[in-house]
LOBAPA-419005 format. One record per atom (N, C-alpha, C): residue number from 1; atom name; x, y, z. Coordinates in steps of 0.1 Angstrom, whole numbers. Atoms other than C-alpha are relative to their C-alpha. Layout:
     k    a       x       y       z
   NUM   CA       X       Y       Z
...
***
This chain:
     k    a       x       y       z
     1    N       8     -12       0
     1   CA       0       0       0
     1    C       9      13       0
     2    N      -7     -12      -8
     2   CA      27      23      14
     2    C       6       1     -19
     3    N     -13       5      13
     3   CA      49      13     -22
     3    C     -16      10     -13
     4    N       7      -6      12
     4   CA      13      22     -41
     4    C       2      18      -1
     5    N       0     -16      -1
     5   CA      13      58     -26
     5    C       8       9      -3
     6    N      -8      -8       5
     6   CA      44      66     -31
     6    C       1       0     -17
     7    N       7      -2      16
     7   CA      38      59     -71
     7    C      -8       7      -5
     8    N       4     -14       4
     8   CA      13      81     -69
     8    C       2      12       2
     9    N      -4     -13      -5
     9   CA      26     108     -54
     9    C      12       3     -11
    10    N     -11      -4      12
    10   CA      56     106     -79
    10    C      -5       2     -11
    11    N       6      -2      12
    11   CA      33     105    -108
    11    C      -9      14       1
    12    N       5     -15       2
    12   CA      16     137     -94
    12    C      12      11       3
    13    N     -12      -9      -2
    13   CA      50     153     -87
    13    C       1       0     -15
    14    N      -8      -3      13
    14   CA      65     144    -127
    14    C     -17       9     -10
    15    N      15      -5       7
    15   CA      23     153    -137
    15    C       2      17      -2
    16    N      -1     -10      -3
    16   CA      27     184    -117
    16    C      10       8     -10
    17    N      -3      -1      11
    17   CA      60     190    -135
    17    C       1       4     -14
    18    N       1      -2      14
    18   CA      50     185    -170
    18    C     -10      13      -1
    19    N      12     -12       3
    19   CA      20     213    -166
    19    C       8       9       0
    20    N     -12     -17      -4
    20   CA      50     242    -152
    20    C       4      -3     -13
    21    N     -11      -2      12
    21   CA      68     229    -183
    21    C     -10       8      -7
    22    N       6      -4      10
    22   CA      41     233    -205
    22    C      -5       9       0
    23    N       7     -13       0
    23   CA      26     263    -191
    23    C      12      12      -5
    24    N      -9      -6       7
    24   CA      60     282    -197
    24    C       7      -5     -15
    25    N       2       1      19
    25   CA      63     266    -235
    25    C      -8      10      -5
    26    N      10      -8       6
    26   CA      32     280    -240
    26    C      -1      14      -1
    27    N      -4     -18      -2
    27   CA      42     318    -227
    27    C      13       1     -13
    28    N     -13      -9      14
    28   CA      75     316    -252
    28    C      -8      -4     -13
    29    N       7      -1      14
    29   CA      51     304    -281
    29    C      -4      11       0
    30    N      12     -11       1
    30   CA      26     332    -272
    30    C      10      12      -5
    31    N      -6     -10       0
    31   CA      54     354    -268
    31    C       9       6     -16
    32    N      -5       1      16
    32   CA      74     348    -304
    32    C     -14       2      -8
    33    N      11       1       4
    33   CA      40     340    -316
    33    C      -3      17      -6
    34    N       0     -16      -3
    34   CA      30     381    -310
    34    C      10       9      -9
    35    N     -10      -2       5
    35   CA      61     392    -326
    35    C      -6       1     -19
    36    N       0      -7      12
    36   CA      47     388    -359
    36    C     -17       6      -2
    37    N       9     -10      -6
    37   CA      18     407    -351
    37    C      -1      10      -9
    38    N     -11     -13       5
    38   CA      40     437    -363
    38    C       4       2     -10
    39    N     -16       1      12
    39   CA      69     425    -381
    39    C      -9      -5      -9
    40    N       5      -1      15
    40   CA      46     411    -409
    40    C      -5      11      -4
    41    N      15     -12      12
    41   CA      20     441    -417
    41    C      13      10      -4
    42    N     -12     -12      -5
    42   CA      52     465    -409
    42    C      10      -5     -16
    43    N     -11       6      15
    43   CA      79     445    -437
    43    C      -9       4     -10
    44    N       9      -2      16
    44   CA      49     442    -462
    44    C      -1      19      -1
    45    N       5     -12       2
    45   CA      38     480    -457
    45    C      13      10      -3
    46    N     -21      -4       2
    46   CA      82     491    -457
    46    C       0       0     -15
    47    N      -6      11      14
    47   CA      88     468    -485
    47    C      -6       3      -9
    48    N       8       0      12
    48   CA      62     473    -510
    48    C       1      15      -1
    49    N       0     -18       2
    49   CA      63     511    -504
    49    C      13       3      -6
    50    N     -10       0       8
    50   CA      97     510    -515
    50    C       2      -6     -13
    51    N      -1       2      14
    51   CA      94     490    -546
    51    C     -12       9      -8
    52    N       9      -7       4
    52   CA      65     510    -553
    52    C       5      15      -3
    53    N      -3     -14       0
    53   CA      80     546    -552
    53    C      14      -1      -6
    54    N     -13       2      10
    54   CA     117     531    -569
    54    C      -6      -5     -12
    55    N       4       5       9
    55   CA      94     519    -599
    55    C      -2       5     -11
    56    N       7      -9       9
    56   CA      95     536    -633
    56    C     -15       0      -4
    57    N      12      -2       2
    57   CA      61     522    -639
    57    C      -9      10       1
    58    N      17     -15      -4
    58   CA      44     545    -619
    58    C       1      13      -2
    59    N      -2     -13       4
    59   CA      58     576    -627
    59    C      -4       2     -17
    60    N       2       0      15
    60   CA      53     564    -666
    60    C     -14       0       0
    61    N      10      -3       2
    61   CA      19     560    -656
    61    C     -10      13       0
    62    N      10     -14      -4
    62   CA       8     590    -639
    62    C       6       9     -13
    63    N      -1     -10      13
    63   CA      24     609    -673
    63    C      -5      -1      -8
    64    N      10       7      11
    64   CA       6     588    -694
    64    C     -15       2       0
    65    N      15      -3     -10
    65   CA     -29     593    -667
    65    C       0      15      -8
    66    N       3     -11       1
    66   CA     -24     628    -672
    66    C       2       6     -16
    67    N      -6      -4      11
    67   CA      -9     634    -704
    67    C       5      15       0
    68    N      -3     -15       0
    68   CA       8     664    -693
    68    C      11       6      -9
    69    N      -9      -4       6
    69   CA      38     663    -714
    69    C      -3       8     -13
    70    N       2      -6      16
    70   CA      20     667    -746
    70    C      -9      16       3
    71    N       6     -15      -3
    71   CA       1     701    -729
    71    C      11      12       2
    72    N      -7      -9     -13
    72   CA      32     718    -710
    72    C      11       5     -11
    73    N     -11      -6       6
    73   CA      62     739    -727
    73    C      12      -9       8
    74    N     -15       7      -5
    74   CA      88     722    -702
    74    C       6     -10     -10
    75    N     -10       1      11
    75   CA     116     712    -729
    75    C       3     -10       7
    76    N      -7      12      -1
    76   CA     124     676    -718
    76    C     -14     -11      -5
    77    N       4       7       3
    77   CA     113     642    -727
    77    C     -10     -14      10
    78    N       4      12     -11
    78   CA      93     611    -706
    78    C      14      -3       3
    79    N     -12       8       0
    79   CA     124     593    -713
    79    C       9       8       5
    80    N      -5     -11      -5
    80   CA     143     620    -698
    80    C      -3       2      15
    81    N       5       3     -10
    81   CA     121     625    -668
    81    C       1     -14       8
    82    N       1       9      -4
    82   CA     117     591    -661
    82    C      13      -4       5
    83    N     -15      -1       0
    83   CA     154     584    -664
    83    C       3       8      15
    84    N     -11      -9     -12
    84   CA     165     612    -637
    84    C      -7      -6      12
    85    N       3       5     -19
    85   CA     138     599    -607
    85    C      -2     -10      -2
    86    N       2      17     -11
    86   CA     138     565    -609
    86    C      16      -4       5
    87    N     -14       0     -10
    87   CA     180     571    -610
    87    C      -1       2      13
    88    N       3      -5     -13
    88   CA     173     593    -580
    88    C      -2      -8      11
    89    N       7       2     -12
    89   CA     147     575    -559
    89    C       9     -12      -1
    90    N     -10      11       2
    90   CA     176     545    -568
    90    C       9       1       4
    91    N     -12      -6      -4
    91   CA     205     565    -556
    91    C       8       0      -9
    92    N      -8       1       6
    92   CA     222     564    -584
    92    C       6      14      -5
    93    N      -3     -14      -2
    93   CA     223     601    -591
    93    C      -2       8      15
    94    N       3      -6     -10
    94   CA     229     623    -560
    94    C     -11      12       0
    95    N       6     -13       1
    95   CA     211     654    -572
    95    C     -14       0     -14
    96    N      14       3      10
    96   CA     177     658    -589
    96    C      -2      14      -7
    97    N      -6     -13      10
    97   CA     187     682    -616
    97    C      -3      -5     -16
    98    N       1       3      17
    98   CA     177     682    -655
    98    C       1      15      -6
    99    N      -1     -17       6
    99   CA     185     709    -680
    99    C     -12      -3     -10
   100    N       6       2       4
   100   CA     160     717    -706
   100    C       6      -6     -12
   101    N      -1       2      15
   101   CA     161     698    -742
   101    C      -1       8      -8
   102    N       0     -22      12
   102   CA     165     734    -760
   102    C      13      -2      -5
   103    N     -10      -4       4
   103   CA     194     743    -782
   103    C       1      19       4
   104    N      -1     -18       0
   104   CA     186     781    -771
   104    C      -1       3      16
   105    N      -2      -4     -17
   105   CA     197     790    -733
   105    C     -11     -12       5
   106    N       6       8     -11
   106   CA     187     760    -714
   106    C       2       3      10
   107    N      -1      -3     -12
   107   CA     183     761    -684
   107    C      -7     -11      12
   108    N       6      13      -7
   108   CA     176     735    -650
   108    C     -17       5       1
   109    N      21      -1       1
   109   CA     137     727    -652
   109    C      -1      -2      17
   110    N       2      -2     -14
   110   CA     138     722    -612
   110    C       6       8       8
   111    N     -10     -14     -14
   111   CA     145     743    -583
   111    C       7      -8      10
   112    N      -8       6      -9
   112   CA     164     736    -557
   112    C     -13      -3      14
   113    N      13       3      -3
   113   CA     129     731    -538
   113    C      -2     -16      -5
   114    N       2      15       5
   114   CA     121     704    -561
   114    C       9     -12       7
   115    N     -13      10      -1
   115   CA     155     688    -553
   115    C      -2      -4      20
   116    N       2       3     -16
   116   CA     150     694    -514
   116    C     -11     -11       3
   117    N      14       8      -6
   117   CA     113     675    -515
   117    C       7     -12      -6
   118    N       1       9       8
   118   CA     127     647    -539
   118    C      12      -9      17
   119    N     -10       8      -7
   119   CA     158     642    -513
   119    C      -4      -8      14
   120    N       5       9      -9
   120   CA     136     640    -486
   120    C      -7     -11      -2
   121    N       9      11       0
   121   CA     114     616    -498
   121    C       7     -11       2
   122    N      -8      11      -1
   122   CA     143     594    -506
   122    C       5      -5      14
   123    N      -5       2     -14
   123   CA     157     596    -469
   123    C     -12      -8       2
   124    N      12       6      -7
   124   CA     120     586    -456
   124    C       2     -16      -9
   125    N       3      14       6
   125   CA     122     553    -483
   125    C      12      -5       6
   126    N     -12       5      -5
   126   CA     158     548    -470
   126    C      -5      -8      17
   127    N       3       7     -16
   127   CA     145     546    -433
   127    C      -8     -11      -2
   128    N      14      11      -4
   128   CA     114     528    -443
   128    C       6     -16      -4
   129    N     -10      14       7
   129   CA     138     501    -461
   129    C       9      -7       9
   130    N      -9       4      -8
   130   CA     161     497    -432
   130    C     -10      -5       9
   131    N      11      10      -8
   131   CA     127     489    -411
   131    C      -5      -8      -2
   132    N       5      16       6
   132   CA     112     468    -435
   132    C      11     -11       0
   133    N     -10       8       4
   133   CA     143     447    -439
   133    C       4      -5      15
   134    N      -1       2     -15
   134   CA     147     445    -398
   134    C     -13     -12       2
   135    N       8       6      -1
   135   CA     115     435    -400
   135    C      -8     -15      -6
   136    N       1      12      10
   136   CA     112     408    -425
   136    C      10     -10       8
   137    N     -12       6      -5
   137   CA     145     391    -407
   137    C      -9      -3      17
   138    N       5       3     -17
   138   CA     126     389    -372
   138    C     -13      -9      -9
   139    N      15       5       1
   139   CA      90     378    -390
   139    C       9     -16      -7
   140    N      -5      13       0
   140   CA     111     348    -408
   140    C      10      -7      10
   141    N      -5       5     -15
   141   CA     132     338    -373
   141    C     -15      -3       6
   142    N      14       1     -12
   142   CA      95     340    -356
   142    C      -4     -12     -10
   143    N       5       9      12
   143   CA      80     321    -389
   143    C       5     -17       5
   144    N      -4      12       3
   144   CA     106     293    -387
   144    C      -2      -8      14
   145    N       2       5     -14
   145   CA     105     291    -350
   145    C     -14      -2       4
   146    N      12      11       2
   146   CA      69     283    -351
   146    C      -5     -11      -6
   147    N       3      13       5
   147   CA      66     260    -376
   147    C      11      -9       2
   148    N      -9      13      -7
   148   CA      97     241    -359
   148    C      -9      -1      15
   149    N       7       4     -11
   149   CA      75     240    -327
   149    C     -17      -4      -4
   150    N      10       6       6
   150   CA      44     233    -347
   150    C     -15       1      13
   151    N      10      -5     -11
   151   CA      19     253    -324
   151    C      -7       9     -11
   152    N       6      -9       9
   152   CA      -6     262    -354
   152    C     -16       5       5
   153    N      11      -5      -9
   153   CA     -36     274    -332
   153    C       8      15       4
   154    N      -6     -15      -5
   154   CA     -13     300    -315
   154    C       4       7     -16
   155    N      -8      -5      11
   155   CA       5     307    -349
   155    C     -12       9     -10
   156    N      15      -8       5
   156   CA     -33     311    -368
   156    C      -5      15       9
   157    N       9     -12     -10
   157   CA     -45     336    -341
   157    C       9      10      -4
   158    N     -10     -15       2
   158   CA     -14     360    -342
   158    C       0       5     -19
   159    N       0      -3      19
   159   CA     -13     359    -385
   159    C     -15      12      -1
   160    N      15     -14      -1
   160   CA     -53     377    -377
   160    C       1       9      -1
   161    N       2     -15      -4
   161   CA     -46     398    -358
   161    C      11       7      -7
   162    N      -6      -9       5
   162   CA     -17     409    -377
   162    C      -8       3     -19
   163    N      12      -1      15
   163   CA     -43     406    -412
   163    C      -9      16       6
   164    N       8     -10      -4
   164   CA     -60     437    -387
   164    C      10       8       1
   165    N     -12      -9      -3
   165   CA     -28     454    -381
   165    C       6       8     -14
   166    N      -1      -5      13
   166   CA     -21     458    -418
   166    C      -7       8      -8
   167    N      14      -5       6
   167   CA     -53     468    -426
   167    C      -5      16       6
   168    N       1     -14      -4
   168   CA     -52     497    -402
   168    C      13       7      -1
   169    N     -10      -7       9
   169   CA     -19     506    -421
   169    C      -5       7      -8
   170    N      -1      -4      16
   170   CA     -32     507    -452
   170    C     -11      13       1
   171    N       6     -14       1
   171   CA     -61     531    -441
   171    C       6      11       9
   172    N     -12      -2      -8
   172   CA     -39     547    -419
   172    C       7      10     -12
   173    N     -11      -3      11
   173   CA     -15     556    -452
   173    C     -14       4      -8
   174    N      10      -7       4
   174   CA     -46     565    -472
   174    C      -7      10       0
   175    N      11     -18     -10
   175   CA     -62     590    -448
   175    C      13      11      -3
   176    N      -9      -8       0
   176   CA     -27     607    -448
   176    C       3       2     -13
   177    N      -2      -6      12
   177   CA     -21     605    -485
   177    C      -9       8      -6
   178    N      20      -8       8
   178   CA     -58     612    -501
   178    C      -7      13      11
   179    N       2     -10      -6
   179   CA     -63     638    -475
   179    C       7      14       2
   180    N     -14     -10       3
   180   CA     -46     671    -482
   180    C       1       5      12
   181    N      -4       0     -15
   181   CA     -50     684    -449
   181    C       8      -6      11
   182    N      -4      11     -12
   182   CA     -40     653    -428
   182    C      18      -2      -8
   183    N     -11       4      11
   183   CA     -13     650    -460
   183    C       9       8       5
   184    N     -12      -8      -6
   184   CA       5     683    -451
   184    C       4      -3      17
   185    N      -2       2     -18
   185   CA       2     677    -414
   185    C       8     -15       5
   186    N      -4      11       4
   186   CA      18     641    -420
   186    C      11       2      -1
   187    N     -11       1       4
   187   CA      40     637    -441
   187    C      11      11      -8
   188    N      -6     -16       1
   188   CA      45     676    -449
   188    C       8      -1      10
   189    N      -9      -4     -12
   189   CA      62     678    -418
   189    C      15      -9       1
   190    N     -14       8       0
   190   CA      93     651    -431
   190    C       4       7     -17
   191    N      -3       0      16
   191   CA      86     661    -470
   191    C      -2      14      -3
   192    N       4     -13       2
   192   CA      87     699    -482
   192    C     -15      -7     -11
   193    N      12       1       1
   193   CA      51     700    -496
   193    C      -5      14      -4
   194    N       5     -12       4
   194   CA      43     737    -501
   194    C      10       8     -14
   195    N      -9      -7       8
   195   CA      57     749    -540
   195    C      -8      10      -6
   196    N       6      -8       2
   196   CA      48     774    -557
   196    C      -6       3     -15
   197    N       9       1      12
   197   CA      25     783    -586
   197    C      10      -6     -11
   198    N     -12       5      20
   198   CA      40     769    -621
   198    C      11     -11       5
   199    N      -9      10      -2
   199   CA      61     742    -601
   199    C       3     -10     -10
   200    N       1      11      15
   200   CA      74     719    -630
   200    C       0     -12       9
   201    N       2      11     -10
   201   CA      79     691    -604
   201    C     -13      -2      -1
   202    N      17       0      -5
   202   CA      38     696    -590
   202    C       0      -5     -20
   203    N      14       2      10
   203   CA      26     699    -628
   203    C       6     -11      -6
   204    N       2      11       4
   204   CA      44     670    -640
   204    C      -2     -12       4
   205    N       8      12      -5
   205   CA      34     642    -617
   205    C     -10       8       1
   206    N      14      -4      -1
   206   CA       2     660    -610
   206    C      -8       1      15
   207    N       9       1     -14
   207   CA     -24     665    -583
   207    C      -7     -12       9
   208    N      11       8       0
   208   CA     -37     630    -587
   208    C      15     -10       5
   209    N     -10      10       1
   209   CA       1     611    -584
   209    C       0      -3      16
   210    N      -4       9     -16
   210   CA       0     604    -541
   210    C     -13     -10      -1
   211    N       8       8      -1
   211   CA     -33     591    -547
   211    C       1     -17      -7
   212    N      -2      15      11
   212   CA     -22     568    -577
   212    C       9     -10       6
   213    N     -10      10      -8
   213   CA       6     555    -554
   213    C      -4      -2      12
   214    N       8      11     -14
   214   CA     -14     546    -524
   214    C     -10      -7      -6
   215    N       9      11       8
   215   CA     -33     526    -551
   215    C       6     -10      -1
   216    N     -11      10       8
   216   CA      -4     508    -563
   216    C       5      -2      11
   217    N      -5       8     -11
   217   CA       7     504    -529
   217    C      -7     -11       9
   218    N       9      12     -10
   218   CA     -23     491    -512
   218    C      -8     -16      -9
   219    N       0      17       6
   219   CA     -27     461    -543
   219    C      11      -7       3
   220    N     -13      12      -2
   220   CA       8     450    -540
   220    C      -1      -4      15
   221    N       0       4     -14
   221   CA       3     451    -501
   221    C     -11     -12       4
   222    N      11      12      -2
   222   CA     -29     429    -503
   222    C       5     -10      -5
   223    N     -12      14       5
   223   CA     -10     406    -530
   223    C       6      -8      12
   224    N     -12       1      -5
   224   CA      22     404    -507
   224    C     -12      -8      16
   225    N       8       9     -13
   225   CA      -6     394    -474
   225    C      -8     -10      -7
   226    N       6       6       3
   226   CA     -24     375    -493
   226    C      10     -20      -6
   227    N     -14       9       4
   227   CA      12     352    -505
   227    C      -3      -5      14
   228    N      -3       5      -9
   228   CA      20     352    -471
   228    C      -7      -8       9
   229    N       9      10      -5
   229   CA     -11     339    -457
   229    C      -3     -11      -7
   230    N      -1      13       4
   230   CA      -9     311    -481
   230    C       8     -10       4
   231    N      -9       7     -12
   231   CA      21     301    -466
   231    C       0      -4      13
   232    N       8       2     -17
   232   CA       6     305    -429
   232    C      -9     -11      -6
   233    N      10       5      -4
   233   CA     -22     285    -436
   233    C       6     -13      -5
   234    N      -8      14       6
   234   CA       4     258    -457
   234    C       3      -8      11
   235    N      -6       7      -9
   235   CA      20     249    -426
   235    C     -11       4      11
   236    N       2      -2     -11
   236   CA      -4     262    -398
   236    C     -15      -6       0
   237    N      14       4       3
   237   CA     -39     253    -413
   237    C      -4     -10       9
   238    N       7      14     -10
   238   CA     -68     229    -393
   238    C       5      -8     -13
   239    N       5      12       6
   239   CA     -64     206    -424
   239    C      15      -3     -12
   240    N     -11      -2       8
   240   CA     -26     205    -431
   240    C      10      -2       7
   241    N      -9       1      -8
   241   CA       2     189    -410
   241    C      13       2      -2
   242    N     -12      -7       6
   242   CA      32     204    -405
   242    C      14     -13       1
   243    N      -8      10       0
   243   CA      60     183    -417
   243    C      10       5       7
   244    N     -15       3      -4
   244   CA      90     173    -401
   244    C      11       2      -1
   245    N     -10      -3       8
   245   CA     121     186    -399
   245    C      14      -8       0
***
């Protein structure tokens, strides 16, 4: 009898045990888990803003949207324009400078304004690039270290709430672009924003060009969550076991 009790008492001691273990597993899942929360909506919303704003596409489009070249006297060509800011927003030229395509006293088509707003912007894509890129490096460490502990309950829940975290990015970055008020009070305050009548900068992208690029940012951003959650649900899904490593 004496010999049963002690058996049981050791099976509620290693019992007891296994629960402390498991209750702190469960805090460092939760806790990594959490982690991408953040670092996904944050990388995607970095990341894609940056390929989005280094893209000739979109500058070829909004000239094409507006067809301002064929209206305006400014003496240069698409191919010309396009050429100097996608170098630019690229780094590959330091200075955002074009002369005109005249044979008769040319002269630079930007001001040194233009060149100040252009340089800031590039700073702001520089930081946003160095956070996205931080952030992508922690979300695949957290990524791999869940589906090596194969906790897809916890793993599904945090991917959500970070599908809600992105989502109050993207309106978030909408209200501040498409809102000219909330726009100067934003991102006026990192980007000069106030030029002045006849700006050749303003009239050749246009009035309509932050809108068109929080368009083209918030598809590639849905895209880019939409990938990613196919991969979450590959390995984390109710109807999909995660293999072995």
């Amino acid at each position: 009898m004496m010999k049963g009790m002690r058996i049981r008492r050791k099976r509620k001691r290693e019992d007891s045990w296994k629960r402390t273990v498991n209750r702190r597993d469960d805090t460092i899942y939760k806790r990594v888990a959490s982690v991408i929360v953040l670092s996904v909506p944050l990388a995607v919303f970095c990341l894609v803003a940056n390929v989005i704003m280094r893209m000739k596409d979109v500058y070829s489009y909004s000239l094409s949207a507006s067809g301002i070249l064929g209206r305006t006297t400014v003496a240069t060509s698409e191919e010309e324009f396009l050429g100097l800011i996608t170098d630019f927003m690229n780094g590959k030229v330091s200075e955002f400078a074009l002369m005109e395509n005249s044979a008769f006293d040319p002269e630079q088509i930007f001001t040194a304004l233009d060149n100040q707003a252009m340089t800031a912007a590039r700073d702001v894509l520089h930081l946003m690039l160095i956070v996205g890129i931080a952030a992508l490096i922690v979300s695949l460490i957290a990524y791999f270290l869940l589906i090596r502990w194969r906790v897809k309950d916890i793993f599904l829940k945090r991917f959500k709430a970070g599908i809600a975290v992105f989502a109050a990015l993207e309106i978030l970055n909408i209200a501040t672009v498409c809102i000219k008020p909330v726009r100067l009070a934003t991102w006026g305050r990192l980007i000069p924003m106030e030029f002045p009548d006849g700006d050749n900068l303003v009239l050749l992208l246009g009035d309509a060009f932050p809108r068109q690029v929080v368009m083209f940012e918030t598809i590639a951003g849905v895209v880019a969550m939409l990938l990613i959650g196919y991969v979450t649900w590959y390995f984390a899904g109710r109807r999909k076991m995660f293999r072995r490593f």
